[in-house]
N, CA, C and O of each residue as an XYZ file, in Angstrom:
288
protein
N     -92.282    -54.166   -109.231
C     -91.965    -54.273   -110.638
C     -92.429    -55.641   -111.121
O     -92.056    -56.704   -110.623
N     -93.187    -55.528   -112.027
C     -93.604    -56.998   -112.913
C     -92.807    -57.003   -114.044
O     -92.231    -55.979   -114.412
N     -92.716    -58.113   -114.663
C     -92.136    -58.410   -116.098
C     -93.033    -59.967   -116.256
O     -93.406    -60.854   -115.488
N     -93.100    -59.704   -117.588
C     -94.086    -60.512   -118.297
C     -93.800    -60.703   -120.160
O     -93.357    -59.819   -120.893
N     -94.162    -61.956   -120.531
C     -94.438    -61.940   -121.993
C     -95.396    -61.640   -122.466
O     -96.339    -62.168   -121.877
N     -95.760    -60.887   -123.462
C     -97.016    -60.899   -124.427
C     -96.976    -61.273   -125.749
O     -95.856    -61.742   -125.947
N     -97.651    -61.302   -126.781
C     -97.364    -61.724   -127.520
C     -96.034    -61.373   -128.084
O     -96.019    -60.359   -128.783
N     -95.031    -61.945   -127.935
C     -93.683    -61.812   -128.175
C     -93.147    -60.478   -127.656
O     -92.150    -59.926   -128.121
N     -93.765    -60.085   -126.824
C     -92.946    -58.705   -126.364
C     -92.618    -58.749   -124.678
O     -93.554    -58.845   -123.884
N     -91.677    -58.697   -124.371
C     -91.645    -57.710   -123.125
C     -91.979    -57.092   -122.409
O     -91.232    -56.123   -122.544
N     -92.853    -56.803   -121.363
C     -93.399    -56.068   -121.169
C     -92.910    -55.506   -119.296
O     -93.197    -56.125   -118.271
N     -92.280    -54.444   -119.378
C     -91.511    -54.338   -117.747
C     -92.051    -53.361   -117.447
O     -91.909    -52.316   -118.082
N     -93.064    -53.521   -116.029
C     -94.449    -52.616   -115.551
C     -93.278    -52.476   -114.000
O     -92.550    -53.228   -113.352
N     -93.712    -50.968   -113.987
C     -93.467    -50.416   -112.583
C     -94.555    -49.132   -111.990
O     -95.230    -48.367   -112.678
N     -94.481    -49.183   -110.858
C     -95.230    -48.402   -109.862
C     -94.166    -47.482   -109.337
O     -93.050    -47.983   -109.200
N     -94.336    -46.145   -109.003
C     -93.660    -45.245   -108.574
C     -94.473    -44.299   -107.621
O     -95.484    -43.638   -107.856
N     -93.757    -44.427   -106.514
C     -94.889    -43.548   -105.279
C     -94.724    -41.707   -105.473
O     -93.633    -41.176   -105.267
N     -95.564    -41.149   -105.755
C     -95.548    -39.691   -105.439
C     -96.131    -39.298   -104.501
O     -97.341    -39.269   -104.276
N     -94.602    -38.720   -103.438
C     -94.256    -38.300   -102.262
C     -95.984    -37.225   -102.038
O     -96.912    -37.401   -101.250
N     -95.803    -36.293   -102.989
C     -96.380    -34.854   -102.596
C     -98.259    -35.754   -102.766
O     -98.889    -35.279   -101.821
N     -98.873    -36.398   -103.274
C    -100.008    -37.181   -103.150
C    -100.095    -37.975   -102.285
O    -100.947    -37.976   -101.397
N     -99.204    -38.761   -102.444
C     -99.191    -39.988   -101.700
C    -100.145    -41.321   -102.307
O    -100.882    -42.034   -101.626
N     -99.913    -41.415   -103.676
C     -99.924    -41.685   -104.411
C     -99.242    -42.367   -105.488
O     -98.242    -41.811   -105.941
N     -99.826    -44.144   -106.275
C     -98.935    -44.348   -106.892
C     -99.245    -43.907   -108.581
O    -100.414    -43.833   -108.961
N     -98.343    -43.689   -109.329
C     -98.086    -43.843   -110.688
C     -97.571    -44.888   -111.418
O     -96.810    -45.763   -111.005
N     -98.018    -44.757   -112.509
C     -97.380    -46.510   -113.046
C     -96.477    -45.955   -114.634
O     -96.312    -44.838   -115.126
N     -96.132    -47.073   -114.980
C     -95.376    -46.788   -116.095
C     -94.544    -48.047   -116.715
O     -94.114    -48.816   -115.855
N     -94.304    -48.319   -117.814
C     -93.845    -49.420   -118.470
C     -92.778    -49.376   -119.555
O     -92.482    -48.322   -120.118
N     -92.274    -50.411   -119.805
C     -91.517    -50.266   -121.402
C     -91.394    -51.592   -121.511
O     -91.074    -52.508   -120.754
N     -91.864    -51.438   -123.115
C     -92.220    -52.612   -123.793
C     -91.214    -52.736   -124.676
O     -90.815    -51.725   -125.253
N     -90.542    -54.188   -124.970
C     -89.054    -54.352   -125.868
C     -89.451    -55.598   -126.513
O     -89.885    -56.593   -125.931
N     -89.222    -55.427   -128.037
C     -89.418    -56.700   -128.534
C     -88.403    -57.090   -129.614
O     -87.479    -56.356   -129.263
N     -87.932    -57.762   -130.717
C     -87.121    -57.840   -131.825
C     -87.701    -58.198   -132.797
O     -88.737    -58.829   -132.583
N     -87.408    -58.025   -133.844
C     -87.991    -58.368   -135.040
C     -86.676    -58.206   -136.304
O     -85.902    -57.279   -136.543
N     -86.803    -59.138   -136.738
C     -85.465    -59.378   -137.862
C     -83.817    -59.166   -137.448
O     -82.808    -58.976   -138.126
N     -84.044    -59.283   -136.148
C     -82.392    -59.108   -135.053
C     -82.432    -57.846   -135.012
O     -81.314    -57.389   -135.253
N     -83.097    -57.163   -134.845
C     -83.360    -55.577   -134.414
C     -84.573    -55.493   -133.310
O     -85.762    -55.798   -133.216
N     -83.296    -54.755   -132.363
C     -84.344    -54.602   -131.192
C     -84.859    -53.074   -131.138
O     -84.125    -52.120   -131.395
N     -86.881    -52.910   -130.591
C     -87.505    -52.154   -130.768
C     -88.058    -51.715   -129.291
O     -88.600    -52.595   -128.622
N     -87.981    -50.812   -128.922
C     -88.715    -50.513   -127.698
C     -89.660    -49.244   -127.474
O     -89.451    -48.112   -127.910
N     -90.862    -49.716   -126.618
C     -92.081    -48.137   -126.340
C     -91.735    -48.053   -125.505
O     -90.997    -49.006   -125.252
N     -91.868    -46.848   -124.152
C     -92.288    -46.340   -123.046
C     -93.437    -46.271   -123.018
O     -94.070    -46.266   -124.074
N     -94.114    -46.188   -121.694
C     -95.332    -45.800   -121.389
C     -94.972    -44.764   -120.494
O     -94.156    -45.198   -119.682
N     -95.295    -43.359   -120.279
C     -94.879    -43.147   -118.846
C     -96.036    -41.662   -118.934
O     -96.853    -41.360   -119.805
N     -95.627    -40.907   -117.512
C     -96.324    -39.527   -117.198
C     -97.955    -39.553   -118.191
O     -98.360    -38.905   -119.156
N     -98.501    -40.592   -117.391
C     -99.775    -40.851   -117.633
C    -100.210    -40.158   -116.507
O     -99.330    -39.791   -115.729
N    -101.475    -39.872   -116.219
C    -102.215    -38.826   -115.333
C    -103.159    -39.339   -114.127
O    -103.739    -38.722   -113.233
N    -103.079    -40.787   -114.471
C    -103.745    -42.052   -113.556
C    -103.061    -42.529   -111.930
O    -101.936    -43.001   -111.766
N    -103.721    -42.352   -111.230
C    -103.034    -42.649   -109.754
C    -103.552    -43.866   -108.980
O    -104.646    -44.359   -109.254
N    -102.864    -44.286   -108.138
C    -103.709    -45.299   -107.380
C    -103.135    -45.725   -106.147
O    -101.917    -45.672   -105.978
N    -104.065    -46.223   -105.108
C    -103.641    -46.218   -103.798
C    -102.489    -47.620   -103.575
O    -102.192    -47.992   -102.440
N    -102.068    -48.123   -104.508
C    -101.233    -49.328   -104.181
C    -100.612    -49.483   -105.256
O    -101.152    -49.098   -106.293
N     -99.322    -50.083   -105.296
C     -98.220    -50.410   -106.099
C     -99.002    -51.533   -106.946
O     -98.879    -51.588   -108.169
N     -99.727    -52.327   -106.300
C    -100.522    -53.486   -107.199
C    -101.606    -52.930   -108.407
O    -101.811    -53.436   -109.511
N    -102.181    -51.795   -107.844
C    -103.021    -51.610   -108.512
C    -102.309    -50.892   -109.538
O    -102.567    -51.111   -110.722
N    -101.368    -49.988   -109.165
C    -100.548    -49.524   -110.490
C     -99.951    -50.264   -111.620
O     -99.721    -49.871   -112.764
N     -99.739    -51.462   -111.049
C     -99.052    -52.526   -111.985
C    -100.348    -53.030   -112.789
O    -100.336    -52.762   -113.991
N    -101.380    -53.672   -112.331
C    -102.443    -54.253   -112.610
C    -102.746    -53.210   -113.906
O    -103.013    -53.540   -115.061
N    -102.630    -51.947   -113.392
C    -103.716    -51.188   -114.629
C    -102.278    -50.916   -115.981
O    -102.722    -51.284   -117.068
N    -101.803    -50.749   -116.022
C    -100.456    -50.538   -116.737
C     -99.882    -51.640   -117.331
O     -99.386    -51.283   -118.400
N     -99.711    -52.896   -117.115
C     -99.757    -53.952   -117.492
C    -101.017    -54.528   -118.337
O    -100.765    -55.443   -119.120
N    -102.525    -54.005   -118.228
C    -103.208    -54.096   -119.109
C    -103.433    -52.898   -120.243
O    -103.991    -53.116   -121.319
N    -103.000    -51.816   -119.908
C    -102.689    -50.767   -120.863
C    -102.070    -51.184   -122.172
O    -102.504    -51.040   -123.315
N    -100.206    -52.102   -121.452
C     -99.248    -51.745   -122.171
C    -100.098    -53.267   -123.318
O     -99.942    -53.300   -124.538
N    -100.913    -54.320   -122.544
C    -101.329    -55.174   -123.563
C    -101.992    -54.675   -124.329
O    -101.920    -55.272   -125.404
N    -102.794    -53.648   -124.354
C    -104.123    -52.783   -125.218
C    -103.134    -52.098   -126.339
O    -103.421    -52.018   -127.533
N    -101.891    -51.607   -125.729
C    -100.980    -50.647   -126.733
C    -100.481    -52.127   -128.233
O    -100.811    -52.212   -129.415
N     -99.702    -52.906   -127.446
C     -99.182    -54.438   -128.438
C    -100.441    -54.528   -129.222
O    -100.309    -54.378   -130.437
N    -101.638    -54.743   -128.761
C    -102.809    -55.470   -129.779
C    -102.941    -54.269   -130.782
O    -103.363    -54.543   -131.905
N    -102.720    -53.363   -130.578
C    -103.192    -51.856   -131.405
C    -101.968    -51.889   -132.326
O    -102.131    -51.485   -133.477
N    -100.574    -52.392   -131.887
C     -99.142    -52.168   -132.757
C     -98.812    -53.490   -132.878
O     -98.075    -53.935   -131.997
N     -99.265    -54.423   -133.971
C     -98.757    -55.954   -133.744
C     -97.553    -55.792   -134.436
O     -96.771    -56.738   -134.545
């Protein structure tokens, strides 16, 4: 599990192993506030796999930055 800032957001990246592949999946949720109201995305049941927990984080963690620059 990573956690990280981005531009003012949150960003909490995880890797999840699937047993029946053997295979990881990744997935995130992004939390930020704005005017004392807190806002949060999921990322999840994306279709992308990868042979290591790192690499799941790595690619998902630059996703969830691609998603923030697209929703400032």
């Amino acid at each position: 599990m990573a956690n990280l800032f981005y531009n003012d957001r949150l960003i909490i990246a995880y890797a999840a192993f699937q047993q029946s592949s053997k295979l990881w999946s990744a997935g995130a949720e992004i939390t930020w506030k704005t005017d004392g109201q807190r806002y949060s995305h999921t990322i999840e049941a994306l279709p992308d796999r990868f042979k290591t927990a790192e690499e799941a984080e790595r690619f998902i963690i630059n996703f969830a930055k691609s998603w923030i620059d697209a929703n400032p």
